[in-house]
PyMOL Python script that loads the backbone (N, CA, C, O; Angstrom):
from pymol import cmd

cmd.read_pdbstr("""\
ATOM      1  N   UNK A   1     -26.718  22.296 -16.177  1.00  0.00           N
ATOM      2  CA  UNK A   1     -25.363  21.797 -16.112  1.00  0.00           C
ATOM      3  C   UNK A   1     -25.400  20.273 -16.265  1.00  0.00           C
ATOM      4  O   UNK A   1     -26.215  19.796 -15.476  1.00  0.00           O
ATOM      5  N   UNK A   2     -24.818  19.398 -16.980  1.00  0.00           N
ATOM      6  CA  UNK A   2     -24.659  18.224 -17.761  1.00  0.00           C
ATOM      7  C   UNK A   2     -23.714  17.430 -16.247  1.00  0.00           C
ATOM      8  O   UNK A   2     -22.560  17.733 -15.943  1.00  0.00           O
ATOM      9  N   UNK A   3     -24.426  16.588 -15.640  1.00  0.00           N
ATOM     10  CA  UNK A   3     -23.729  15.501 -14.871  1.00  0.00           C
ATOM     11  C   UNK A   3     -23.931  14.360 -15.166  1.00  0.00           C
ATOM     12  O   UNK A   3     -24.863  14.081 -15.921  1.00  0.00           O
ATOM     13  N   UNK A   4     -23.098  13.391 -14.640  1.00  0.00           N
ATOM     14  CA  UNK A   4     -23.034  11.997 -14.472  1.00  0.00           C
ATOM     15  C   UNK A   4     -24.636  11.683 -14.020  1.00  0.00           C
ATOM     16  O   UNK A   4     -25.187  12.717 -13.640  1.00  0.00           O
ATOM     17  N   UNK A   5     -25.415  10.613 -13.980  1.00  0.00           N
ATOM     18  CA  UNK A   5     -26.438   9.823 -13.159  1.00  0.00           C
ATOM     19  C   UNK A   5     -25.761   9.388 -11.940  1.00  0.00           C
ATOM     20  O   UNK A   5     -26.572   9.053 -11.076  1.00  0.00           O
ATOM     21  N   UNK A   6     -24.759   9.302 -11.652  1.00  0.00           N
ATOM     22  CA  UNK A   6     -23.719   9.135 -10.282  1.00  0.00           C
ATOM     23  C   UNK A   6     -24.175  10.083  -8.913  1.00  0.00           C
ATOM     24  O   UNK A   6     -24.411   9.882  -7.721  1.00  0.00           O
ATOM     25  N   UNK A   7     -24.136  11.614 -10.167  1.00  0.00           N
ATOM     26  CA  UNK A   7     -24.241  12.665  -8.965  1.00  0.00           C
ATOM     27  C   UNK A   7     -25.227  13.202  -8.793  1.00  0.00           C
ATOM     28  O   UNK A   7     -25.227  14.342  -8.329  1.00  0.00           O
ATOM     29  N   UNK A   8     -26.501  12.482  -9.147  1.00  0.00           N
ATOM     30  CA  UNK A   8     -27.648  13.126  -8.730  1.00  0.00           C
ATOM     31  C   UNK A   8     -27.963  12.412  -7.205  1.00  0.00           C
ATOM     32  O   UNK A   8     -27.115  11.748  -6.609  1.00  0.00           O
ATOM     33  N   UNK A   9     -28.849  12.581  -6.871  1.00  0.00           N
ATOM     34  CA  UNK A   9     -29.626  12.183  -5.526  1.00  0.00           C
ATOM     35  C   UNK A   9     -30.689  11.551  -5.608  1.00  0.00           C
ATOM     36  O   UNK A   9     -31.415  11.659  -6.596  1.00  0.00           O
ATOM     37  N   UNK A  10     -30.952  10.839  -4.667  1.00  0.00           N
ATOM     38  CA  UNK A  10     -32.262  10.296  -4.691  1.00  0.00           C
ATOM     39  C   UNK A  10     -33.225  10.827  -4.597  1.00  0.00           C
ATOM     40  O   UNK A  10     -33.371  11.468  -3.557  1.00  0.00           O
ATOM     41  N   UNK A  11     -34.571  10.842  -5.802  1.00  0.00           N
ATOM     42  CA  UNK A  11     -35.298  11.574  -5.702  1.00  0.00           C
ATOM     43  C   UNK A  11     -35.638  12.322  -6.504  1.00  0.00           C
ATOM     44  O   UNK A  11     -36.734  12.707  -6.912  1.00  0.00           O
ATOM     45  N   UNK A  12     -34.105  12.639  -6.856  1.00  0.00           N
ATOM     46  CA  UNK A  12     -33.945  13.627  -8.335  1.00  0.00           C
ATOM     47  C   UNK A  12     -34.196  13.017  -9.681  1.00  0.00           C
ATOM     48  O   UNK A  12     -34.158  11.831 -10.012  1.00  0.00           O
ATOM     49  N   UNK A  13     -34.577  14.563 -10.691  1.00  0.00           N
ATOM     50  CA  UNK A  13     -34.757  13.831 -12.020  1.00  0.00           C
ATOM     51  C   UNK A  13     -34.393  14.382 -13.247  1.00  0.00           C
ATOM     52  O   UNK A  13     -34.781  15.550 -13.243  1.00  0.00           O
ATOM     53  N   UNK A  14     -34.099  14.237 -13.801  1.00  0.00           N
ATOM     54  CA  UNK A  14     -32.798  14.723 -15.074  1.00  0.00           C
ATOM     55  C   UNK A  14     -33.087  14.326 -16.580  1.00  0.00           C
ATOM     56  O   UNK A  14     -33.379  13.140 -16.733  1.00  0.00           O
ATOM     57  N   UNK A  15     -33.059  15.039 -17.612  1.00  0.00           N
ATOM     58  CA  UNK A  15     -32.993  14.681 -18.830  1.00  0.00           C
ATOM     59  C   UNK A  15     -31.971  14.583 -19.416  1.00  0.00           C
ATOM     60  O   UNK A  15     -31.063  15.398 -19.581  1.00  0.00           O
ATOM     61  N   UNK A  16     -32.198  12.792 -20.003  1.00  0.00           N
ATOM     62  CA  UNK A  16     -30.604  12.724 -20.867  1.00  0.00           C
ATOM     63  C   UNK A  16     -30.227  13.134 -21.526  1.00  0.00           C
ATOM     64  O   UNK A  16     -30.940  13.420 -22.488  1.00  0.00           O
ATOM     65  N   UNK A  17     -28.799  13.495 -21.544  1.00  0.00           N
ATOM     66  CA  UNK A  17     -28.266  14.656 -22.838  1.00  0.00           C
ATOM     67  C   UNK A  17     -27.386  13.543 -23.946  1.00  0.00           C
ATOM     68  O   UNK A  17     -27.200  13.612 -25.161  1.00  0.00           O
ATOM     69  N   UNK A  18     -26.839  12.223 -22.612  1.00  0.00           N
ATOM     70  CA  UNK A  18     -25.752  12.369 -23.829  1.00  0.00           C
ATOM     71  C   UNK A  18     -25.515  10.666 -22.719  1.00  0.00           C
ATOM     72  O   UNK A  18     -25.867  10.568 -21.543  1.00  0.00           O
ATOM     73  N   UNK A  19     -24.661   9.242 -23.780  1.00  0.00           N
ATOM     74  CA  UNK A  19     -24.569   8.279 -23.101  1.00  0.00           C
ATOM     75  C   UNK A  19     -23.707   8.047 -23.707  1.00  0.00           C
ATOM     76  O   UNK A  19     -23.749   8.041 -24.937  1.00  0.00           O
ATOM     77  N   UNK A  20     -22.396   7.720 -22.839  1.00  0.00           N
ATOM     78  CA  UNK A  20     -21.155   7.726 -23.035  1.00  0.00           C
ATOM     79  C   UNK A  20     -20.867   6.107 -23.304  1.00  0.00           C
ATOM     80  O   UNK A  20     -21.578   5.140 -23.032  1.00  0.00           O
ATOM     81  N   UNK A  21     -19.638   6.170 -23.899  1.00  0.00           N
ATOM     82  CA  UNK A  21     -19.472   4.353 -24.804  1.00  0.00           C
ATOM     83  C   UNK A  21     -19.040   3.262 -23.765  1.00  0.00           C
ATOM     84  O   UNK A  21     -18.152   3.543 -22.960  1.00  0.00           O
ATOM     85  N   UNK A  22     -19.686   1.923 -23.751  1.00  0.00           N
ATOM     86  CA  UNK A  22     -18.892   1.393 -22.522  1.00  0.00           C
ATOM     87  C   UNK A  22     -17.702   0.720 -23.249  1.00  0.00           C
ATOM     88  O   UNK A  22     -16.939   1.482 -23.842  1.00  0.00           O
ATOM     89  N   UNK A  23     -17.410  -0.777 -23.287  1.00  0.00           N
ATOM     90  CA  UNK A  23     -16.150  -1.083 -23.023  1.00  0.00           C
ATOM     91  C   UNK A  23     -16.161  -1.816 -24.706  1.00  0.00           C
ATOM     92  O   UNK A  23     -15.376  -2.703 -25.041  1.00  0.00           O
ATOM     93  N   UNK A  24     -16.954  -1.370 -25.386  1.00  0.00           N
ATOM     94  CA  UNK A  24     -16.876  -2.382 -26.746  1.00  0.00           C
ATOM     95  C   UNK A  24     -15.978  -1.295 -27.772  1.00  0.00           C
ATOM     96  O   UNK A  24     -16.293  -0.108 -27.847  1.00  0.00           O
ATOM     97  N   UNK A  25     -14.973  -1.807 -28.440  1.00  0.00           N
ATOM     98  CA  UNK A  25     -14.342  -1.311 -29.411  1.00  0.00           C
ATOM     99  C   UNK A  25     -14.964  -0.469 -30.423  1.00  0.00           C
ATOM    100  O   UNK A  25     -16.190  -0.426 -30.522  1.00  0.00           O
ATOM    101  N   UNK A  26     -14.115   0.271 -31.258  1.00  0.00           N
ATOM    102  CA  UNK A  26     -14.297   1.019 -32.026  1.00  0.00           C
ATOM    103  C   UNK A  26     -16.026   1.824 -32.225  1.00  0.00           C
ATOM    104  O   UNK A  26     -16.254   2.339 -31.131  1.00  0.00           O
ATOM    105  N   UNK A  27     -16.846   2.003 -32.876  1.00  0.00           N
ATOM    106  CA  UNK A  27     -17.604   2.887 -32.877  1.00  0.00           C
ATOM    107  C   UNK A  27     -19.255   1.692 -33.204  1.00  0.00           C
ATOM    108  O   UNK A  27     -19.581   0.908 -34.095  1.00  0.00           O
ATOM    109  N   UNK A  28     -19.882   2.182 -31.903  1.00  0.00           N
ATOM    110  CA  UNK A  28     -21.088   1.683 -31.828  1.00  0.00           C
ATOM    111  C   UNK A  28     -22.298   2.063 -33.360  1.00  0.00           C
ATOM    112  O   UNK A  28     -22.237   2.506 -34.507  1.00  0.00           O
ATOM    113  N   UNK A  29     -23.407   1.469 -32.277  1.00  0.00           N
ATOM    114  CA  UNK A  29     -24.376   2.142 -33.401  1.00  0.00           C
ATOM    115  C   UNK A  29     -24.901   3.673 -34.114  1.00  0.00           C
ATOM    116  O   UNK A  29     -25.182   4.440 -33.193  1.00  0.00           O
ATOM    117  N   UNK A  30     -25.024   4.059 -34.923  1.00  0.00           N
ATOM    118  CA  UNK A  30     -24.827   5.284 -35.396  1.00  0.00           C
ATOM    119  C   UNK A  30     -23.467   6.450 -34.825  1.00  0.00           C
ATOM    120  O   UNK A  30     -23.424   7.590 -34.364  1.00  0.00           O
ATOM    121  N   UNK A  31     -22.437   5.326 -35.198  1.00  0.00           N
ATOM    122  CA  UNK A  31     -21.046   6.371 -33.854  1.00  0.00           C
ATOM    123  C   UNK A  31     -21.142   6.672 -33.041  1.00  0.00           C
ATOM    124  O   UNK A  31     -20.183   7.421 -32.854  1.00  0.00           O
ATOM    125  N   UNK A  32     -22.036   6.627 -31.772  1.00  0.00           N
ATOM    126  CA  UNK A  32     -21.931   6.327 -30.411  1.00  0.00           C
ATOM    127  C   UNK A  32     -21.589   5.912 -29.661  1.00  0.00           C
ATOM    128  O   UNK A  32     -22.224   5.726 -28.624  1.00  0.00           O
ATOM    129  N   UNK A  33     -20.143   5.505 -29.915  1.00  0.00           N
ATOM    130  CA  UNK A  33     -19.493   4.935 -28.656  1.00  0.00           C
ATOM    131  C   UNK A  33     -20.070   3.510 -29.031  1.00  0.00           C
ATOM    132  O   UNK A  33     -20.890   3.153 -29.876  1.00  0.00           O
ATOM    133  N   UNK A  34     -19.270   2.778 -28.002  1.00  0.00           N
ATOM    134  CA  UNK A  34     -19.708   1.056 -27.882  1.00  0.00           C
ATOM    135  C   UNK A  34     -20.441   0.350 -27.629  1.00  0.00           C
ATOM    136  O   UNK A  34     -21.466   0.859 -27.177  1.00  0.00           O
ATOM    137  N   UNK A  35     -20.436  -0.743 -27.704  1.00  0.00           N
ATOM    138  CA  UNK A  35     -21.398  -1.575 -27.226  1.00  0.00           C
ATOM    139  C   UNK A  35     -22.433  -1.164 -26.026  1.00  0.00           C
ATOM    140  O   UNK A  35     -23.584  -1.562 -26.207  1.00  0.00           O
ATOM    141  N   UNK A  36     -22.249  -0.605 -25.120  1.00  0.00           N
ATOM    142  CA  UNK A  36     -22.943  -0.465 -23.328  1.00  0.00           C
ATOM    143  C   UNK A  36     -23.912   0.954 -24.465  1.00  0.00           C
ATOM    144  O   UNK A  36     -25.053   1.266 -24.124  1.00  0.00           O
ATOM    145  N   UNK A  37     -23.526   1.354 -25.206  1.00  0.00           N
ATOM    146  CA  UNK A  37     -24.758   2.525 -25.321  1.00  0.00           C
ATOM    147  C   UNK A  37     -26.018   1.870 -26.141  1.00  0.00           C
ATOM    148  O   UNK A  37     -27.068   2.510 -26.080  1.00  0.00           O
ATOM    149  N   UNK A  38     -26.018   0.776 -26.828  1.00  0.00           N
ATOM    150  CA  UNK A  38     -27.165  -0.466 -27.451  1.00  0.00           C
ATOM    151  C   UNK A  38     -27.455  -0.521 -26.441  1.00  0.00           C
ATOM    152  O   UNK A  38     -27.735   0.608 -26.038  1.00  0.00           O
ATOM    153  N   UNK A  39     -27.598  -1.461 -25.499  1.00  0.00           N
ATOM    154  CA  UNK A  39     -27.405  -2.378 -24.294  1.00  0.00           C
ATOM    155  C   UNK A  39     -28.700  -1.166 -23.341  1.00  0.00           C
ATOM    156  O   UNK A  39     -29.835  -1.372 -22.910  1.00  0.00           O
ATOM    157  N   UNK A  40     -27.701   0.204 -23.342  1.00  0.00           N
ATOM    158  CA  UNK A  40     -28.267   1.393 -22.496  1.00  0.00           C
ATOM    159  C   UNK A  40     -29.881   1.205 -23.471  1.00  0.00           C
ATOM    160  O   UNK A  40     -30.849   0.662 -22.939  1.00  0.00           O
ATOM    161  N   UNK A  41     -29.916   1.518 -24.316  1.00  0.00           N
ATOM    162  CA  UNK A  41     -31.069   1.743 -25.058  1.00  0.00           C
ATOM    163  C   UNK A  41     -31.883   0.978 -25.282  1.00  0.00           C
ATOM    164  O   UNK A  41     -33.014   1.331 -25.618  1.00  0.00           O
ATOM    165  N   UNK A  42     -31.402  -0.708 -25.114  1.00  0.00           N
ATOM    166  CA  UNK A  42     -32.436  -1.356 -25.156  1.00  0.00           C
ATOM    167  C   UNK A  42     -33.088  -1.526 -23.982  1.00  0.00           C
ATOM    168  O   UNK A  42     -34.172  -2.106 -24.038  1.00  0.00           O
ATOM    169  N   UNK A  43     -32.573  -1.055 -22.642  1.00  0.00           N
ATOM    170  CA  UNK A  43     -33.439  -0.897 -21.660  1.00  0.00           C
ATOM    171  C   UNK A  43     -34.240  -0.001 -21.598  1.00  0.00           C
ATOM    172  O   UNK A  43     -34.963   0.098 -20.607  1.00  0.00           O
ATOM    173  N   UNK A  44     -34.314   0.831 -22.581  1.00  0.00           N
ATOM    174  CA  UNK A  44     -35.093   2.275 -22.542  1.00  0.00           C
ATOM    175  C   UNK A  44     -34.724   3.335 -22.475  1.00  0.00           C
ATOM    176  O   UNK A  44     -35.200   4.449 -22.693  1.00  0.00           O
ATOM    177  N   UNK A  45     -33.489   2.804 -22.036  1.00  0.00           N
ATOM    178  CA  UNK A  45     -32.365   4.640 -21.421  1.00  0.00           C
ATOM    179  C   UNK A  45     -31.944   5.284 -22.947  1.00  0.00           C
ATOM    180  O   UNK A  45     -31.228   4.771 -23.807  1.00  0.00           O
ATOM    181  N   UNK A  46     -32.700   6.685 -22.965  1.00  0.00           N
ATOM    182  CA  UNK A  46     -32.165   6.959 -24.417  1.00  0.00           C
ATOM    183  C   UNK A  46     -32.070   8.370 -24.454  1.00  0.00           C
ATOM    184  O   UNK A  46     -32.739   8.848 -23.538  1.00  0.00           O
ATOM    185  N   UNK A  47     -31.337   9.491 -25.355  1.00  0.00           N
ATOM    186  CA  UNK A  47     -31.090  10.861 -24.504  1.00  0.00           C
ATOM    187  C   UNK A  47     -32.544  11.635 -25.334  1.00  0.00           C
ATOM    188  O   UNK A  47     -33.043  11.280 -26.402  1.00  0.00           O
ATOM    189  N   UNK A  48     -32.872  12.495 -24.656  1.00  0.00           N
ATOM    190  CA  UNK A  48     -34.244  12.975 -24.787  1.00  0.00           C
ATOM    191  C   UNK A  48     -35.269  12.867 -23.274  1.00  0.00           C
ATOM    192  O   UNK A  48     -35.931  13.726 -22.692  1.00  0.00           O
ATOM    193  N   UNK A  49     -35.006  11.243 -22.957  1.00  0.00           N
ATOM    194  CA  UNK A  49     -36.023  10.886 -22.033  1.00  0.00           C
ATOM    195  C   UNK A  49     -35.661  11.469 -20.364  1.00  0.00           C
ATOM    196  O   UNK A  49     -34.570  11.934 -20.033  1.00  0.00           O
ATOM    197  N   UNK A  50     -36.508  11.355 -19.718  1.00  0.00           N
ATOM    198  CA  UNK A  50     -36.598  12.067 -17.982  1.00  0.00           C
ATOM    199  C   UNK A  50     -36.150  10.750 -17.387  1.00  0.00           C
ATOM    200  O   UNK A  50     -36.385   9.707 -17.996  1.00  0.00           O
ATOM    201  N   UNK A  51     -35.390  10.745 -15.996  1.00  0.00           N
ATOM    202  CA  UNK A  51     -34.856   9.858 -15.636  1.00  0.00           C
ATOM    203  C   UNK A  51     -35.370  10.380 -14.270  1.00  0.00           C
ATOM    204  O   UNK A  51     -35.427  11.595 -14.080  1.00  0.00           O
ATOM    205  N   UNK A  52     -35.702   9.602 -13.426  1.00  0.00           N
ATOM    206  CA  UNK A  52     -35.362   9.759 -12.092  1.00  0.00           C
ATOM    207  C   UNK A  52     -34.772   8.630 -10.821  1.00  0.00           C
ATOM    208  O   UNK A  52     -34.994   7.434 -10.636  1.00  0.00           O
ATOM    209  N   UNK A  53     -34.027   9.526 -10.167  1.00  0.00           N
ATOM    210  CA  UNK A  53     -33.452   8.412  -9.061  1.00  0.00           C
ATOM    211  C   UNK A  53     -34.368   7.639  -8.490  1.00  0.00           C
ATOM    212  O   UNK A  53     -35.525   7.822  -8.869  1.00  0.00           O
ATOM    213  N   UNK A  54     -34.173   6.815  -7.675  1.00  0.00           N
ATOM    214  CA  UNK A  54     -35.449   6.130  -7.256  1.00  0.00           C
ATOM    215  C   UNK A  54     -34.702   5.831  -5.948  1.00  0.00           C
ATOM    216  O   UNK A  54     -35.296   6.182  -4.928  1.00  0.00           O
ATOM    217  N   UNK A  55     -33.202   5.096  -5.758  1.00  0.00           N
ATOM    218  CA  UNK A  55     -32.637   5.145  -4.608  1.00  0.00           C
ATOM    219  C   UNK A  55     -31.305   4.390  -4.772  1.00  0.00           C
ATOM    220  O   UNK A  55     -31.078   3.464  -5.551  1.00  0.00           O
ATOM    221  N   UNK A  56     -30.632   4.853  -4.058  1.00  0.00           N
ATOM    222  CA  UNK A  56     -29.222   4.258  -4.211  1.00  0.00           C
ATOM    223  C   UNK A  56     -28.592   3.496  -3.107  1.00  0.00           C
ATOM    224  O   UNK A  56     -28.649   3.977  -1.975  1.00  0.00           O
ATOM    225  N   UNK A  57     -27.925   2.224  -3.332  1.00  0.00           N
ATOM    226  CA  UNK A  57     -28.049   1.479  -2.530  1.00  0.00           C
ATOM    227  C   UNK A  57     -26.708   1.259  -2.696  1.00  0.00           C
ATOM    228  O   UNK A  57     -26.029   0.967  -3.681  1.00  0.00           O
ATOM    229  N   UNK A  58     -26.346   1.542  -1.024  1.00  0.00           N
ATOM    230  CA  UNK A  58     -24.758   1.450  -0.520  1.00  0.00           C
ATOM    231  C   UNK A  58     -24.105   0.442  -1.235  1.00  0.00           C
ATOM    232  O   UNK A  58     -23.137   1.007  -1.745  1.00  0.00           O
ATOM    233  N   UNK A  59     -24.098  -0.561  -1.508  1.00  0.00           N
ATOM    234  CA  UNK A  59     -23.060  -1.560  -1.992  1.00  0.00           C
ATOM    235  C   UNK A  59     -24.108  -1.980  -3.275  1.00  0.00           C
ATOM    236  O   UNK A  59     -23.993  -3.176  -3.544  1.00  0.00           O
ATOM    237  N   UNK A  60     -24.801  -1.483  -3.866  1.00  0.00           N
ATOM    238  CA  UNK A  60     -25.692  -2.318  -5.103  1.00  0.00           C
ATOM    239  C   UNK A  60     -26.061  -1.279  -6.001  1.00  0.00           C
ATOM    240  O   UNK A  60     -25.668  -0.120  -5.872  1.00  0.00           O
ATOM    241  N   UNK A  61     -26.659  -1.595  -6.726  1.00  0.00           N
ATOM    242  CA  UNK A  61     -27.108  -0.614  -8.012  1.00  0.00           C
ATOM    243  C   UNK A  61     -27.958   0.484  -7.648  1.00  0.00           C
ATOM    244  O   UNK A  61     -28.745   0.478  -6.701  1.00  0.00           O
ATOM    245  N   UNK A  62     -27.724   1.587  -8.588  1.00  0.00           N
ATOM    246  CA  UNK A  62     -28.671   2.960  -8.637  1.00  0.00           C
ATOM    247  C   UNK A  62     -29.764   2.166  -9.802  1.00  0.00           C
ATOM    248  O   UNK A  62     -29.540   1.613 -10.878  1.00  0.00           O
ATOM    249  N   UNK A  63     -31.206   2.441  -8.904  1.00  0.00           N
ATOM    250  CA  UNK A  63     -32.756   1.786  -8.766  1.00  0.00           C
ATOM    251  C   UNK A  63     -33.190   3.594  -9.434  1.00  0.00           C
ATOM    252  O   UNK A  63     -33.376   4.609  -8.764  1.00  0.00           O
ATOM    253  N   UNK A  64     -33.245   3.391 -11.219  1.00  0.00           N
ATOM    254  CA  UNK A  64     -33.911   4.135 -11.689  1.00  0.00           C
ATOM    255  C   UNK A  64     -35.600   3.957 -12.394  1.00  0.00           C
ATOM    256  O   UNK A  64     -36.236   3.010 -12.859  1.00  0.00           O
ATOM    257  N   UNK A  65     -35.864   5.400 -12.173  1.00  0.00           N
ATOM    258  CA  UNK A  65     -37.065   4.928 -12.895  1.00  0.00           C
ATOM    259  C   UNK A  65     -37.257   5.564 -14.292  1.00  0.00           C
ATOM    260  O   UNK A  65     -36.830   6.717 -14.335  1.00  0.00           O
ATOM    261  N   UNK A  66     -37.794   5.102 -15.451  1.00  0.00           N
ATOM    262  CA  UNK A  66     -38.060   5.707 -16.483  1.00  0.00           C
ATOM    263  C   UNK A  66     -39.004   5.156 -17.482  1.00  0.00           C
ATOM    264  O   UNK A  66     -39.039   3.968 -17.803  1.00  0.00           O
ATOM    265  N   UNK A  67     -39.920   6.274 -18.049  1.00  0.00           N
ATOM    266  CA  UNK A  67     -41.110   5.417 -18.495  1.00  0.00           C
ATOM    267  C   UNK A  67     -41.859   4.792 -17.773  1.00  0.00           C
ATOM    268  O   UNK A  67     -42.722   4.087 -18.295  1.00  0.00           O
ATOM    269  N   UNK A  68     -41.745   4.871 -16.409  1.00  0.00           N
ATOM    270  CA  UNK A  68     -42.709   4.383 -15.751  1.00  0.00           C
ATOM    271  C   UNK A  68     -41.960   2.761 -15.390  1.00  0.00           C
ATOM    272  O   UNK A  68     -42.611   1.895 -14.805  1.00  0.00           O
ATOM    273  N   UNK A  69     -40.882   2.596 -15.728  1.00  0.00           N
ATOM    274  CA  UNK A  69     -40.184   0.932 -14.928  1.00  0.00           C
ATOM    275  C   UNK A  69     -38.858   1.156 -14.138  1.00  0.00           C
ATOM    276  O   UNK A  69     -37.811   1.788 -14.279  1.00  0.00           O
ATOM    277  N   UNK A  70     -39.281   0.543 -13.480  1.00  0.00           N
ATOM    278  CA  UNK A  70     -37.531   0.336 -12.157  1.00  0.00           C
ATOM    279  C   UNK A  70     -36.451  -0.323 -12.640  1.00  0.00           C
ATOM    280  O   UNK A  70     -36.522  -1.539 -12.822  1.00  0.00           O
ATOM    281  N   UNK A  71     -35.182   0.456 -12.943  1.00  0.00           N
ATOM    282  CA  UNK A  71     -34.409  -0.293 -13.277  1.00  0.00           C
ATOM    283  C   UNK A  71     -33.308   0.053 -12.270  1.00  0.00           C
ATOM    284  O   UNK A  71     -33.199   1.027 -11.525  1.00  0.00           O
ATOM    285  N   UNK A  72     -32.386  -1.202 -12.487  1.00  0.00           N
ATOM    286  CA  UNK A  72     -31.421  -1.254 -11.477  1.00  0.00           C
ATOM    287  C   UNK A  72     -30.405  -1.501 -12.131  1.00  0.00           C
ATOM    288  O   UNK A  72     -30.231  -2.616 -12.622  1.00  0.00           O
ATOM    289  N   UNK A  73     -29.402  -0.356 -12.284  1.00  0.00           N
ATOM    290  CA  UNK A  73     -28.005   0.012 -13.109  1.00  0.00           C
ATOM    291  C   UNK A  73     -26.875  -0.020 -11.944  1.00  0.00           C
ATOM    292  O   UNK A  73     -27.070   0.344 -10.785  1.00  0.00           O
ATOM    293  N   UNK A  74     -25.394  -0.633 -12.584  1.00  0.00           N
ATOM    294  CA  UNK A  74     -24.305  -0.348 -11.805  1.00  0.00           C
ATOM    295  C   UNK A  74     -23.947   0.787 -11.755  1.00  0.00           C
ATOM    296  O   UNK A  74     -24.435   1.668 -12.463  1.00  0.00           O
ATOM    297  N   UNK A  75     -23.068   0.965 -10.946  1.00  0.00           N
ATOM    298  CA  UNK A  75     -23.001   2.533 -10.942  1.00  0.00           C
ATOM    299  C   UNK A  75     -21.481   2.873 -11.950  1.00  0.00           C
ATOM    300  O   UNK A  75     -21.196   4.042 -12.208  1.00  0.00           O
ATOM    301  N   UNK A  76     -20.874   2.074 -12.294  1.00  0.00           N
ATOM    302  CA  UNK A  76     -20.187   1.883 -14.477  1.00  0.00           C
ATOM    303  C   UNK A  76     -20.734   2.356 -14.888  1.00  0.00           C
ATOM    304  O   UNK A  76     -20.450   3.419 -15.439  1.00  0.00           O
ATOM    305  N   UNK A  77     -21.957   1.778 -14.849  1.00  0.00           N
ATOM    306  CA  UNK A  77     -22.997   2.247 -15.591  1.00  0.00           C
ATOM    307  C   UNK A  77     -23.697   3.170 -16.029  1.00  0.00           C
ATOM    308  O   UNK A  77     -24.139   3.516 -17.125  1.00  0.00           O
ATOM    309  N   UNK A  78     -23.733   3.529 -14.966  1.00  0.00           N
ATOM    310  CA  UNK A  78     -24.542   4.947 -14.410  1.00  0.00           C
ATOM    311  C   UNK A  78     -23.531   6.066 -14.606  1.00  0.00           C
ATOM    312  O   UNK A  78     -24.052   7.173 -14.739  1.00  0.00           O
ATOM    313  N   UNK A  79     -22.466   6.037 -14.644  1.00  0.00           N
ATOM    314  CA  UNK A  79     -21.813   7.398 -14.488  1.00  0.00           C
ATOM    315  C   UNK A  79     -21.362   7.537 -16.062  1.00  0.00           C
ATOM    316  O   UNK A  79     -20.554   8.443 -16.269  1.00  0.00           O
ATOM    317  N   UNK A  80     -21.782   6.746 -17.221  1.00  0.00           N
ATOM    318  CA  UNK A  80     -21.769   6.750 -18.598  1.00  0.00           C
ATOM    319  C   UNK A  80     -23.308   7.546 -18.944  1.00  0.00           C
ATOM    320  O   UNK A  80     -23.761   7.754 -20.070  1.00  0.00           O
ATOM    321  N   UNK A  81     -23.803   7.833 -17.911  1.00  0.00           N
ATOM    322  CA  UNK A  81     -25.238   8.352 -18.472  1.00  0.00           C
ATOM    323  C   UNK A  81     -25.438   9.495 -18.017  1.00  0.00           C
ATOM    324  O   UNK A  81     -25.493   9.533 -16.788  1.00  0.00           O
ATOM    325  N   UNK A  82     -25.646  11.011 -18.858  1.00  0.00           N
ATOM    326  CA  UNK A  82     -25.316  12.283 -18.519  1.00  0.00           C
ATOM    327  C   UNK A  82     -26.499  12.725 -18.734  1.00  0.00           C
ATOM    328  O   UNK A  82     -27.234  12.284 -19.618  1.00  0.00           O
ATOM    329  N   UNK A  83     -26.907  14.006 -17.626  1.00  0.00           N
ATOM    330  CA  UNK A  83     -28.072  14.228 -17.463  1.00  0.00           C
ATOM    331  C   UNK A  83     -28.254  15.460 -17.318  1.00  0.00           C
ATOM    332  O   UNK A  83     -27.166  15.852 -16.896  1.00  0.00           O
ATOM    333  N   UNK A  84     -29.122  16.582 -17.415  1.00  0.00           N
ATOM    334  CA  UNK A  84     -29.255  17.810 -17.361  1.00  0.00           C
ATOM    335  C   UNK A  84     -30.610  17.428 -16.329  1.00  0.00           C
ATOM    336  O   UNK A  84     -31.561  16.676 -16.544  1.00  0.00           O
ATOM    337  N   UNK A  85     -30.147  18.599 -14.665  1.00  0.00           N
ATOM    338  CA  UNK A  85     -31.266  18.592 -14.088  1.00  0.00           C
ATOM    339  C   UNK A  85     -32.799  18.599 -14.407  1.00  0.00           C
ATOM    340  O   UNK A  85     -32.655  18.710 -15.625  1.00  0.00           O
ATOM    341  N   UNK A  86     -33.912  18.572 -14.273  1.00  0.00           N
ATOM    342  CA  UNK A  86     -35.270  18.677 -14.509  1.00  0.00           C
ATOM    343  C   UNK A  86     -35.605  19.993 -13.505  1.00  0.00           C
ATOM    344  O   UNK A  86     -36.355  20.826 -14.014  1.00  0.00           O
ATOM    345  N   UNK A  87     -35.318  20.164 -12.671  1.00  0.00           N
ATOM    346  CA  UNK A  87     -35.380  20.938 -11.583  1.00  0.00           C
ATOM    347  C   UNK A  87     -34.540  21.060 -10.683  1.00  0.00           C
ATOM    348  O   UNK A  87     -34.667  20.501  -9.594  1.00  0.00           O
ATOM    349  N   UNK A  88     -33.283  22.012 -11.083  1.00  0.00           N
ATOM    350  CA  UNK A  88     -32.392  22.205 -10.125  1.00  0.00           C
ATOM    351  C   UNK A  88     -32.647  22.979  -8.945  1.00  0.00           C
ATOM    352  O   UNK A  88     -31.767  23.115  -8.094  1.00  0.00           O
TER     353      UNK A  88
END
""", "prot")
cmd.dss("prot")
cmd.show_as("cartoon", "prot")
cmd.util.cbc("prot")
cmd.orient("prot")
């Protein structure tokens, strides 16, 4: 079942299906939505790859890991990035 990176848990880990457009006009790179899905990808976040939570922090960013680096996404951010469990 295809969720947000919002609604997973810490801990959990998910393969991307799909990264939704952020706030840039008309049609990104290869028609993908806007600008925030470049941006997503040049950090590494790209759909294919395993994601996992790492921890979520009450007032600050969801602390993912992927490829083996910690990244720290808003949670805007994060709920543009759709994920199919790894192990539900």
């Amino acid at each position: 079942m295809e969720k947000p990176l919002t609604e997973l848990g810490e801990g959990k880990t998910g393969i991307i299906t799909k990264l939704s457009g952020g706030s840039g006009s008309g049609q990104g790179v290869h028609g993908r939505g806007g600008g925030g899905v470049k941006q997503l990808e040049n950090l590494g976040i790209r759909v294919g790859k395993s994601i996992k939570i790492v921890s979520i922090q009450p007032f600050g960013p969801i602390v993912v890991e992927i490829d083996d680096h910690r990244i720290g996404i808003g949670r805007g951010r994060a709920a543009k990035i759709y994920v199919e469990l790894e192990n539900p």
